[in-house]
PDB file of N, CA, C and O in Angstrom, chain B, residues numbered from 101:
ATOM      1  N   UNK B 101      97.315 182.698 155.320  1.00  0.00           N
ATOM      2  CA  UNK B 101      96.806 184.035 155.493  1.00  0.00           C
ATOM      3  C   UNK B 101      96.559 184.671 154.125  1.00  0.00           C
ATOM      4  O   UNK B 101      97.313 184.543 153.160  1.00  0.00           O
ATOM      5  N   UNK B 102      95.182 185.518 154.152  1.00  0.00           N
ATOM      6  CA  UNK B 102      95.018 186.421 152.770  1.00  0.00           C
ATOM      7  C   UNK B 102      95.545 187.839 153.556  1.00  0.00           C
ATOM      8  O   UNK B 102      95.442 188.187 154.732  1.00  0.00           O
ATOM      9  N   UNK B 103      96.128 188.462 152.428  1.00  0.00           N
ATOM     10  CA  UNK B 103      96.641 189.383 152.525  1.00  0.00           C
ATOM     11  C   UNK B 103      95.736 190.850 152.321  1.00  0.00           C
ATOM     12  O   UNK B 103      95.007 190.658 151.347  1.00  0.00           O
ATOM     13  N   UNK B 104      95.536 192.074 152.808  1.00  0.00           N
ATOM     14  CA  UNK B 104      94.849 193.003 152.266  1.00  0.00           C
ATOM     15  C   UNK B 104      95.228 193.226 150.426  1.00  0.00           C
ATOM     16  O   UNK B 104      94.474 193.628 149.540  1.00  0.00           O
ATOM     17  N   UNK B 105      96.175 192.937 150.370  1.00  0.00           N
ATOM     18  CA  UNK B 105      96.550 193.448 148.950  1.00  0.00           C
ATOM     19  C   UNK B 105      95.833 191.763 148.282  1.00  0.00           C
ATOM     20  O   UNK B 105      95.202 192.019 147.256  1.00  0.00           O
ATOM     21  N   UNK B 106      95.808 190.794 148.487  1.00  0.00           N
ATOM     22  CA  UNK B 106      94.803 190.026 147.735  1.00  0.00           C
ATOM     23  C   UNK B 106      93.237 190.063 147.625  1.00  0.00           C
ATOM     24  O   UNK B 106      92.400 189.627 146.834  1.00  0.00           O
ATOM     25  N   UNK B 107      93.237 190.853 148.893  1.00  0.00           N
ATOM     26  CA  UNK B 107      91.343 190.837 148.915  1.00  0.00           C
ATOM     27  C   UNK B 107      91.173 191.738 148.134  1.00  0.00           C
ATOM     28  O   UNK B 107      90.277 191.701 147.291  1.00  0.00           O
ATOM     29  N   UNK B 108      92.249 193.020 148.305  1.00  0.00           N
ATOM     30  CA  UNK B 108      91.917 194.218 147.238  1.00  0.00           C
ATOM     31  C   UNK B 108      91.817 193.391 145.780  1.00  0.00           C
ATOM     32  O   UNK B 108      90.885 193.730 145.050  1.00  0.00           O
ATOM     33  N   UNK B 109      92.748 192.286 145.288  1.00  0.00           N
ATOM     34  CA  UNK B 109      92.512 192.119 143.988  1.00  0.00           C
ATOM     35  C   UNK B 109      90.980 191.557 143.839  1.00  0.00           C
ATOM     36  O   UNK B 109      90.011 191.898 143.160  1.00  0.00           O
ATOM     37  N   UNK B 110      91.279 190.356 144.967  1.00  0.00           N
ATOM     38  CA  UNK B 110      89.775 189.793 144.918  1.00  0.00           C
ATOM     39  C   UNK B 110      88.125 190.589 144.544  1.00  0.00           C
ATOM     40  O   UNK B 110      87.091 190.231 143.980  1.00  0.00           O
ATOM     41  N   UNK B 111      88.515 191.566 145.082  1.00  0.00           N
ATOM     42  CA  UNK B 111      86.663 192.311 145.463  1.00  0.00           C
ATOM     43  C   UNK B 111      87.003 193.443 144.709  1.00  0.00           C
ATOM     44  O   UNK B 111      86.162 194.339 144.641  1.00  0.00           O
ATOM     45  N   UNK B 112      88.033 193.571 144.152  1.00  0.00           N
ATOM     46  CA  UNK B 112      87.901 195.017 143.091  1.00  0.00           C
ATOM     47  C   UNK B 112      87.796 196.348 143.908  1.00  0.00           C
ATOM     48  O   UNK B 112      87.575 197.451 143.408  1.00  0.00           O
ATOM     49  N   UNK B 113      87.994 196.076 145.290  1.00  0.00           N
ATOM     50  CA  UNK B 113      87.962 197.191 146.275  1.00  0.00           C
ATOM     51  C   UNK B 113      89.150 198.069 146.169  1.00  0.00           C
ATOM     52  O   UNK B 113      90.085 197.857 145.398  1.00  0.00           O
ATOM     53  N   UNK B 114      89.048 199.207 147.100  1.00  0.00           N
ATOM     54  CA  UNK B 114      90.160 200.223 147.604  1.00  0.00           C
ATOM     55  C   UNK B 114      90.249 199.976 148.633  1.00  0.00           C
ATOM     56  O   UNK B 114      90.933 199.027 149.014  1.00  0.00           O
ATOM     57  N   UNK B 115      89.663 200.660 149.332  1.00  0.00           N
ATOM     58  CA  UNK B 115      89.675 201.036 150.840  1.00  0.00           C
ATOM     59  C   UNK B 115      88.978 199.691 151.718  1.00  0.00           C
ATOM     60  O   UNK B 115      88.367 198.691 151.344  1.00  0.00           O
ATOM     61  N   UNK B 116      89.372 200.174 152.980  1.00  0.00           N
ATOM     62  CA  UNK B 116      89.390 198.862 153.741  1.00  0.00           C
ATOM     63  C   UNK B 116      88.259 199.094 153.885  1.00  0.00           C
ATOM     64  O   UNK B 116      87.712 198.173 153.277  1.00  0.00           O
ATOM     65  N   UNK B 117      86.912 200.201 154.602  1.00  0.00           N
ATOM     66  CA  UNK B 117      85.770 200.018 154.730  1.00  0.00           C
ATOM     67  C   UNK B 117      85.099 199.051 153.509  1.00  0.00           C
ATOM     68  O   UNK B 117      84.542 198.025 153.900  1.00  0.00           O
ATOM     69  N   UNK B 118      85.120 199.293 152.203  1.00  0.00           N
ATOM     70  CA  UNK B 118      84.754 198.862 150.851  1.00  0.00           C
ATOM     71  C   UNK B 118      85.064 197.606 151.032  1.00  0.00           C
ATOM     72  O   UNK B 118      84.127 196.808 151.054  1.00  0.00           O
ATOM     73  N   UNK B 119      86.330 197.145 151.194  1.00  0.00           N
ATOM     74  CA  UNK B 119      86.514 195.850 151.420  1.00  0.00           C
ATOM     75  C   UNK B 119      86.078 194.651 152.540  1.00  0.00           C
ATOM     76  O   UNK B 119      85.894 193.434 152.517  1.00  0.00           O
ATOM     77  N   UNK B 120      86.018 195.933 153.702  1.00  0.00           N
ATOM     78  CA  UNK B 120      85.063 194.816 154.704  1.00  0.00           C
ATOM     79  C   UNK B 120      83.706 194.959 154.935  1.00  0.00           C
ATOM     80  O   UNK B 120      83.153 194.577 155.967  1.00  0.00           O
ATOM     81  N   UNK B 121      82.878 195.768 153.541  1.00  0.00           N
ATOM     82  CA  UNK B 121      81.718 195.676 153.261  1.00  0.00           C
ATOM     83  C   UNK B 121      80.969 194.624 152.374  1.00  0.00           C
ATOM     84  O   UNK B 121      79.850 194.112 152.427  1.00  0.00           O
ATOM     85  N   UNK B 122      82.287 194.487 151.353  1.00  0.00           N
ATOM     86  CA  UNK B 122      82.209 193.129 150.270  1.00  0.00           C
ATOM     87  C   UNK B 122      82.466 191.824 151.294  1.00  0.00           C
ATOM     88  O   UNK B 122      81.738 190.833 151.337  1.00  0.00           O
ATOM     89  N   UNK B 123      83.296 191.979 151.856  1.00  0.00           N
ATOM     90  CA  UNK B 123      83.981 190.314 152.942  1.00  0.00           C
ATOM     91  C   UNK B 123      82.538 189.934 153.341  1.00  0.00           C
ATOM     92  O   UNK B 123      81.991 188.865 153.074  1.00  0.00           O
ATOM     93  N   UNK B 124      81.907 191.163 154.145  1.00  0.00           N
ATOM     94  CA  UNK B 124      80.730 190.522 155.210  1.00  0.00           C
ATOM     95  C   UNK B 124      79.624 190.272 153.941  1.00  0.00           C
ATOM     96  O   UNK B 124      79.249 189.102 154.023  1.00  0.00           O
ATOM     97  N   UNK B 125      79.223 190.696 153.239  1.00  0.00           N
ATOM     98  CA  UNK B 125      78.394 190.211 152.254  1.00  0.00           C
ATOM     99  C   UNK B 125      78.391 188.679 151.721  1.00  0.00           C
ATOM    100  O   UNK B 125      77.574 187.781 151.522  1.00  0.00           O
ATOM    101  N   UNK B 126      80.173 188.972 151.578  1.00  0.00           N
ATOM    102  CA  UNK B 126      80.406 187.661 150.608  1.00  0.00           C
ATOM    103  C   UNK B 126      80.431 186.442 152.074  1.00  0.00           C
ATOM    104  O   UNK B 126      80.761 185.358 151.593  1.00  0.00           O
ATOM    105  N   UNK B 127      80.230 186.315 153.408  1.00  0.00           N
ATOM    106  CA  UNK B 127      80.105 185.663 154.579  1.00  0.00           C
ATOM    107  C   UNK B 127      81.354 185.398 154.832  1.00  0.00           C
ATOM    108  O   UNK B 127      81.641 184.375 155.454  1.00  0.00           O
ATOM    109  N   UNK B 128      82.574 186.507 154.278  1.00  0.00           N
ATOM    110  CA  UNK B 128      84.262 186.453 154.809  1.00  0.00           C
ATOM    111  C   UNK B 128      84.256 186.989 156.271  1.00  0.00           C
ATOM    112  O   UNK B 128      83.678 188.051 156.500  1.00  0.00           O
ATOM    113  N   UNK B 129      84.747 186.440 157.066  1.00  0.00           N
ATOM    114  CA  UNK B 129      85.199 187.086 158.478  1.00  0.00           C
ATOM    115  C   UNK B 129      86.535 187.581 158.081  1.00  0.00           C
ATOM    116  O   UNK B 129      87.380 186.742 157.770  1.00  0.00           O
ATOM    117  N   UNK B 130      86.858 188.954 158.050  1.00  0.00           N
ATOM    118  CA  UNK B 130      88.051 189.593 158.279  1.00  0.00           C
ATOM    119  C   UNK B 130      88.439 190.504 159.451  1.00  0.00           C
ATOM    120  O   UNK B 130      87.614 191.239 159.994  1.00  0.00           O
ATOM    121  N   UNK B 131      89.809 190.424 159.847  1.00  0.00           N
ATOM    122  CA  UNK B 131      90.504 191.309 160.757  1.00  0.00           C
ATOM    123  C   UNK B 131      90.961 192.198 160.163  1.00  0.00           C
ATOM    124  O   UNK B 131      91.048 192.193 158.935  1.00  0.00           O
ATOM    125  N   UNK B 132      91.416 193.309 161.033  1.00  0.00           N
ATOM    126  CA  UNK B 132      92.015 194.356 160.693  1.00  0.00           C
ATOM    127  C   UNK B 132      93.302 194.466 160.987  1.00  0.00           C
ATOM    128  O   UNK B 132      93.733 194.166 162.100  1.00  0.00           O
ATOM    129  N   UNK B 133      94.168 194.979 159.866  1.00  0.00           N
ATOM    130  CA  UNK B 133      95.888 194.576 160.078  1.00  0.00           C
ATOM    131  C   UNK B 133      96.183 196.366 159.422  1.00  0.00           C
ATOM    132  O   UNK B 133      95.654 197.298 158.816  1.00  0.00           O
ATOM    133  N   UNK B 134      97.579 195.858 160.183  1.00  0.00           N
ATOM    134  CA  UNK B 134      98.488 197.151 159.460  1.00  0.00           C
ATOM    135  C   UNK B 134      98.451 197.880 158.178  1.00  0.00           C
ATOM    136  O   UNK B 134      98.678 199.073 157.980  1.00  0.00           O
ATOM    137  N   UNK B 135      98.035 196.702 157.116  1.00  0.00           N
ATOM    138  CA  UNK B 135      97.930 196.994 155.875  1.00  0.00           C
ATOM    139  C   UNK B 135      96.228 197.326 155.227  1.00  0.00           C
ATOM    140  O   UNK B 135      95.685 197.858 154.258  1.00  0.00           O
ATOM    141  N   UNK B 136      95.924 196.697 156.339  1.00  0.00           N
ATOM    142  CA  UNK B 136      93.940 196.900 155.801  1.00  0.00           C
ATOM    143  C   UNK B 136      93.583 195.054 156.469  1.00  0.00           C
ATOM    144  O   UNK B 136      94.303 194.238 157.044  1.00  0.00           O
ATOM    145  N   UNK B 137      92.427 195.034 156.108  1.00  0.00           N
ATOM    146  CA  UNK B 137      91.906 193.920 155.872  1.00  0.00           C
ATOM    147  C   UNK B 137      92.208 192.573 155.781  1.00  0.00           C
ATOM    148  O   UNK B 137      92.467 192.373 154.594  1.00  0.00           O
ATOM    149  N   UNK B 138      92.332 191.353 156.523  1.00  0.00           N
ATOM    150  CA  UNK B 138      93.039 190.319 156.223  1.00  0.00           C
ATOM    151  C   UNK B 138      91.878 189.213 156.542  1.00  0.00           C
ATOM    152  O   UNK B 138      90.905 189.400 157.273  1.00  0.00           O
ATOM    153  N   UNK B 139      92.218 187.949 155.787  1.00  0.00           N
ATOM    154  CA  UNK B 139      91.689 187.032 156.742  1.00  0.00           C
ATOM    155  C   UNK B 139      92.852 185.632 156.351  1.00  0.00           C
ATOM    156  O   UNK B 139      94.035 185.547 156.022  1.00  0.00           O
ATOM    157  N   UNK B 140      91.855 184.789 156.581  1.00  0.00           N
ATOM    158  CA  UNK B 140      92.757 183.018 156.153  1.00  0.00           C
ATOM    159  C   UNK B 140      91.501 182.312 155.008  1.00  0.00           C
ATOM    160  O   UNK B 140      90.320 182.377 154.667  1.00  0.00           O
ATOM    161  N   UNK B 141      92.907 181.577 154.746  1.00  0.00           N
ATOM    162  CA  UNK B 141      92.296 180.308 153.577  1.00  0.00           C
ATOM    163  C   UNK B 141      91.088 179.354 154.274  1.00  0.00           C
ATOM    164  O   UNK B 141      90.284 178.680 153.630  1.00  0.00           O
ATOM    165  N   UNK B 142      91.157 179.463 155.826  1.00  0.00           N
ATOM    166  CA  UNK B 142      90.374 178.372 156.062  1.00  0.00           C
ATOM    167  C   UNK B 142      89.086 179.655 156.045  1.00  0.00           C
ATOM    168  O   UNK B 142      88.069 179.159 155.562  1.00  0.00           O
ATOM    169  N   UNK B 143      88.923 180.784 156.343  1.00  0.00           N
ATOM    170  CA  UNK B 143      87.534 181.764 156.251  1.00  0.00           C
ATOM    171  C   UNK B 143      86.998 182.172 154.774  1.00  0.00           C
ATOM    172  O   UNK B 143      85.867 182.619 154.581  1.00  0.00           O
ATOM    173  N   UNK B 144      87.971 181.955 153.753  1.00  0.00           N
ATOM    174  CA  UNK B 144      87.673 182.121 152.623  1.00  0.00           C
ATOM    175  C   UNK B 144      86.784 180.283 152.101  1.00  0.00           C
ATOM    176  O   UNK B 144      85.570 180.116 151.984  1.00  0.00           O
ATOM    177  N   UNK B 145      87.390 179.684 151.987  1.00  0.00           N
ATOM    178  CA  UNK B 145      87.178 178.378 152.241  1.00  0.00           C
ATOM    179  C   UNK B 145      85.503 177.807 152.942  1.00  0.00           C
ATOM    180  O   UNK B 145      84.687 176.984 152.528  1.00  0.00           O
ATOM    181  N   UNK B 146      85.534 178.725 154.190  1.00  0.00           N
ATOM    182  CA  UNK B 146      83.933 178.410 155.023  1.00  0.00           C
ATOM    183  C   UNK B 146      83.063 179.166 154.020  1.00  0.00           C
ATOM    184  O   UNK B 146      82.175 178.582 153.399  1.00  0.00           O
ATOM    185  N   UNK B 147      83.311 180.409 153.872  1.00  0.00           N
ATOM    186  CA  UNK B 147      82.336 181.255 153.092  1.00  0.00           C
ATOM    187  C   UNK B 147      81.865 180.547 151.708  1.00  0.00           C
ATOM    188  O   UNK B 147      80.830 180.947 151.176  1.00  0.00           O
ATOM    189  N   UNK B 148      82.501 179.663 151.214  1.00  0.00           N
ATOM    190  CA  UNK B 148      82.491 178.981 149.881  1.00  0.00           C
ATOM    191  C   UNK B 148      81.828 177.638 149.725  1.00  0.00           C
ATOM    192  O   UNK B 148      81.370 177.004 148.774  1.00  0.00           O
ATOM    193  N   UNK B 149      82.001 177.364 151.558  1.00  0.00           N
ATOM    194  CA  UNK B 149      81.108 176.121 151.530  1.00  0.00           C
ATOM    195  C   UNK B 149      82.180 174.616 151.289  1.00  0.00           C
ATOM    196  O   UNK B 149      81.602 173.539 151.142  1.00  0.00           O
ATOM    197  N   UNK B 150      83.690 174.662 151.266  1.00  0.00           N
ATOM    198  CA  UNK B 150      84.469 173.775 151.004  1.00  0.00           C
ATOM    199  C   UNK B 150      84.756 173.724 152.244  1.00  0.00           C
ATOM    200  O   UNK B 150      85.155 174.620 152.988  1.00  0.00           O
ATOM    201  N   UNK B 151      84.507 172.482 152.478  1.00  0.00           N
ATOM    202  CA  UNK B 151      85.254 171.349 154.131  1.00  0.00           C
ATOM    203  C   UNK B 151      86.242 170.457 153.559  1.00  0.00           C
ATOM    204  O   UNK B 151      86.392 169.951 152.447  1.00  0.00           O
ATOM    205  N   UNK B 152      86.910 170.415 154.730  1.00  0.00           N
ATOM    206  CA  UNK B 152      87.751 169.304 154.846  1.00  0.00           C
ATOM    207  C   UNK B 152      87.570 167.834 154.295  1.00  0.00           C
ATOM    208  O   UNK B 152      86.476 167.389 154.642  1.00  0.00           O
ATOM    209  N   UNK B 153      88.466 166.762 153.387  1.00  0.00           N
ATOM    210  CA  UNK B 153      88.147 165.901 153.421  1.00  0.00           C
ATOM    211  C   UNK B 153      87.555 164.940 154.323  1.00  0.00           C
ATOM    212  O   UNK B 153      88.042 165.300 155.395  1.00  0.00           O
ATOM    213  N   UNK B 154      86.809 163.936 154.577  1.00  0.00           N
ATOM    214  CA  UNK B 154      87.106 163.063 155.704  1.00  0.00           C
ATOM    215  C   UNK B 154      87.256 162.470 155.692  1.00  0.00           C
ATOM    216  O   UNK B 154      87.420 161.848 156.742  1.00  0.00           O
ATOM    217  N   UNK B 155      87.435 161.721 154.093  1.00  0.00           N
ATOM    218  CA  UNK B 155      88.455 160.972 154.195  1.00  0.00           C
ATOM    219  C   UNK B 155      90.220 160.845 154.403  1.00  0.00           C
ATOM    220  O   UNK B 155      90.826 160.304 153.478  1.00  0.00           O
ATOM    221  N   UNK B 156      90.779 161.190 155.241  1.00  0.00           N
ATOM    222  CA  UNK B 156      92.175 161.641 155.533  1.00  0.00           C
ATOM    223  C   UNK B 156      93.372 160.646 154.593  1.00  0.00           C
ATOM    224  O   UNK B 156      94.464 161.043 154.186  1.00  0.00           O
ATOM    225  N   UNK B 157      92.899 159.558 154.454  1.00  0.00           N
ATOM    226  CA  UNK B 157      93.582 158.085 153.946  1.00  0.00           C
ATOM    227  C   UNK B 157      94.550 158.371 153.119  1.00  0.00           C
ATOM    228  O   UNK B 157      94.242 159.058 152.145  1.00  0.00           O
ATOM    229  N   UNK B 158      96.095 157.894 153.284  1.00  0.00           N
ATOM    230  CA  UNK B 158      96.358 157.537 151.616  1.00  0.00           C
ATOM    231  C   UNK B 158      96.486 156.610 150.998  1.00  0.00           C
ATOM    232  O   UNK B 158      96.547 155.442 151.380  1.00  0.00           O
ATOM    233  N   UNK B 159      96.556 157.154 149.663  1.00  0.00           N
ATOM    234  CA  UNK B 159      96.297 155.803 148.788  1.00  0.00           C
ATOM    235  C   UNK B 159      97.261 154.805 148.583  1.00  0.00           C
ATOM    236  O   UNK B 159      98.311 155.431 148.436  1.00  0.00           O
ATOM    237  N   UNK B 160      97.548 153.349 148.471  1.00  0.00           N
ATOM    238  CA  UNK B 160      97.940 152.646 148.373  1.00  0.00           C
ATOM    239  C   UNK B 160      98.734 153.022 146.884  1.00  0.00           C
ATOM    240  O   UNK B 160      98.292 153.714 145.968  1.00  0.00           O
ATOM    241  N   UNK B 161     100.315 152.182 146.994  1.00  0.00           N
ATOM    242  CA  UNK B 161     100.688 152.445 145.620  1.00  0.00           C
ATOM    243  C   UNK B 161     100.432 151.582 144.559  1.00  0.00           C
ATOM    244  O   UNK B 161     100.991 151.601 143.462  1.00  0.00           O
ATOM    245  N   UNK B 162      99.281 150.583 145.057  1.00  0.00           N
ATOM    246  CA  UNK B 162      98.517 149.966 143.986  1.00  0.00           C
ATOM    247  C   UNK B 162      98.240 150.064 143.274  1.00  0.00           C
ATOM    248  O   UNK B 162      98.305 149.412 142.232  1.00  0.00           O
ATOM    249  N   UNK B 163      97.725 151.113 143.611  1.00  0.00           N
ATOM    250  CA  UNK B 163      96.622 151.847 142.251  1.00  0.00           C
ATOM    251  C   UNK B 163      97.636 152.743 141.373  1.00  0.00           C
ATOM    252  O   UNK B 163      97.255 153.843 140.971  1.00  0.00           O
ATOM    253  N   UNK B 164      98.270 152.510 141.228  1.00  0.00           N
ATOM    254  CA  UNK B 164      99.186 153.289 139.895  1.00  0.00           C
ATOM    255  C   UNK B 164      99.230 151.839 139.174  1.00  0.00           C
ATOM    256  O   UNK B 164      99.792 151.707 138.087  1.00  0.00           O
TER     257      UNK B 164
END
């Protein structure tokens, strides 16, 4: 979970409108919480364009 008090650092925002004016710009989906504004690592993450590996594998201790 991102916290309102990290998005505030993130976007240089105050207020929660400000901040869920920057989120939807920046293609963040955020909720609204007690504190303001929240979302997750995996919505920060989509907006950025970073997926999941697919490769899941691990590596053999060969290779050391």
């Amino acid at each position: 979970m991102v916290p309102a008090k990290q998005l505030r650092e993130l976007s240089g925002k105050s207020t929660a409108t400000a901040i869920k004016r920057w989120a939807s710009q920046q293609g963040i989906r955020v909720l609204d919480g007690a504190e303001g504004p929240w979302t997750t690592i995996e919505a920060l993450n989509a907006a950025l364009g970073v997926k999941e590996a697919s490769n899941d594998q691990a590596y053999s201790p060969d290779i050391l």
